[in-house]
N, C-alpha and C positions, 0 to 999 in steps of 0.2 A: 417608482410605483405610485398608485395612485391610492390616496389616502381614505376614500371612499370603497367599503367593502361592497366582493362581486354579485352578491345579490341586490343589496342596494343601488347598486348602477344599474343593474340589469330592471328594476321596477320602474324607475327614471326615465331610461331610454324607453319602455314599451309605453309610459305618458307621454313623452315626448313624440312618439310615435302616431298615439292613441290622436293625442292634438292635431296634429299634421294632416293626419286621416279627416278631422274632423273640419279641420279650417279648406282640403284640399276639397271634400264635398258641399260645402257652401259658396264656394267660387265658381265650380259645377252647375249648381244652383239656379244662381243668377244668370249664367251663362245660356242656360237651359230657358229662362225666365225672357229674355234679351233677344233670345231666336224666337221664342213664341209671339213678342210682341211685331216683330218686325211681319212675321210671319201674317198676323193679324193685318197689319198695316197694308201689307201687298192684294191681301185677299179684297179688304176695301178698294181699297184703289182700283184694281180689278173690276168689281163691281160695280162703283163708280162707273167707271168705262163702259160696260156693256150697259146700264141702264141710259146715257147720255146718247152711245152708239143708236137704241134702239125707239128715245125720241126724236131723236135727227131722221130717223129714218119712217118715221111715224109723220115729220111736218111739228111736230110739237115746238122744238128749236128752231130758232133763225143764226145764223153764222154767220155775221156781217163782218169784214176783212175793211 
């Protein structure tokens, strides 16, 4: 048997828990944080695009190959 009484383990484990919870929603987090940026990143780029699309198509650009 285990030398630590069942209320006392039982406070232990619901920290240990409590922890778990709390490090598994900061990983959440940043994950969440990591899609928005990319997410930003595409939407530029995008834009990019259609703004370049629409001096090219203005004569603004030249595109020499």
């Amino acid at each position: 048997m285990s030398s630590i009484p069942a209320p006392v383990r039982q406070v232990l484990q619901a920290r240990s828990d409590a922890t778990l919870q709390k490090i598994d929603m900061a990983v959440l987090a940043k994950h969440l944080d990591v899609q928005q940026q990319a997410g930003d990143s595409v939407n530029e780029l995008l834009q990019q695009n259609a703004t370049i699309q629409r001096q090219l198509a203005a004569g603004y650009l030249d595109v020499r190959v």
